[in-house]
N, C-alpha and C positions, 0 to 999 in steps of 0.2 A: 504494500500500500504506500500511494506518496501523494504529498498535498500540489495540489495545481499553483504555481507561485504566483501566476494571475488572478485567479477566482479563489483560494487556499479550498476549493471542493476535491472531496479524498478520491482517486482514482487508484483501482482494484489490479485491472490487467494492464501490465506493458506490450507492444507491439515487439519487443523485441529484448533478450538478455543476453547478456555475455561476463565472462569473467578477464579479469586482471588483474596481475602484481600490484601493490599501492608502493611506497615508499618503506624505509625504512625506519624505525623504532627507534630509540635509547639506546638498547641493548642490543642493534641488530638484526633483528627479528623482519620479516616482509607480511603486510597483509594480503591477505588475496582476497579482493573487492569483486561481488557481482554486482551489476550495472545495469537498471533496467530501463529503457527507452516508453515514455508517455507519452500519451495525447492528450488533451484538453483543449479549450476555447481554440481549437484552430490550429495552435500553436506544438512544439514537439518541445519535453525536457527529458533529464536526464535524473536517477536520483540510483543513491548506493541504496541497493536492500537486504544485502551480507558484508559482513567482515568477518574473518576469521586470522588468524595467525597460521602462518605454513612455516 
């Protein structure tokens, strides 16, 4: 779930997910970010809906 940063109305399904590497921690460590692509008012965003550590 992610909020619409135009309308802040919650939208459910993304059109599209993928994963990636994030940066790097303190201590080294890498997140591995999934990423999922929205629709709302017209418009397309983006918003993280996992972190994990790898």
């Amino acid at each position: 779930m992610a909020k619409c940063p135009k309308c802040k109305k919650e939208v459910s399904k993304p059109k599209k997910t993928w994963k990636m590497a994030g940066r790097k921690d303190k201590s080294g460590k890498r997140m591995e970010l999934t990423i999922g692509l929205f629709e709302c008012c017209g418009k397309s965003f983006r918003s993280v809906l996992n972190k994990r550590k790898i």
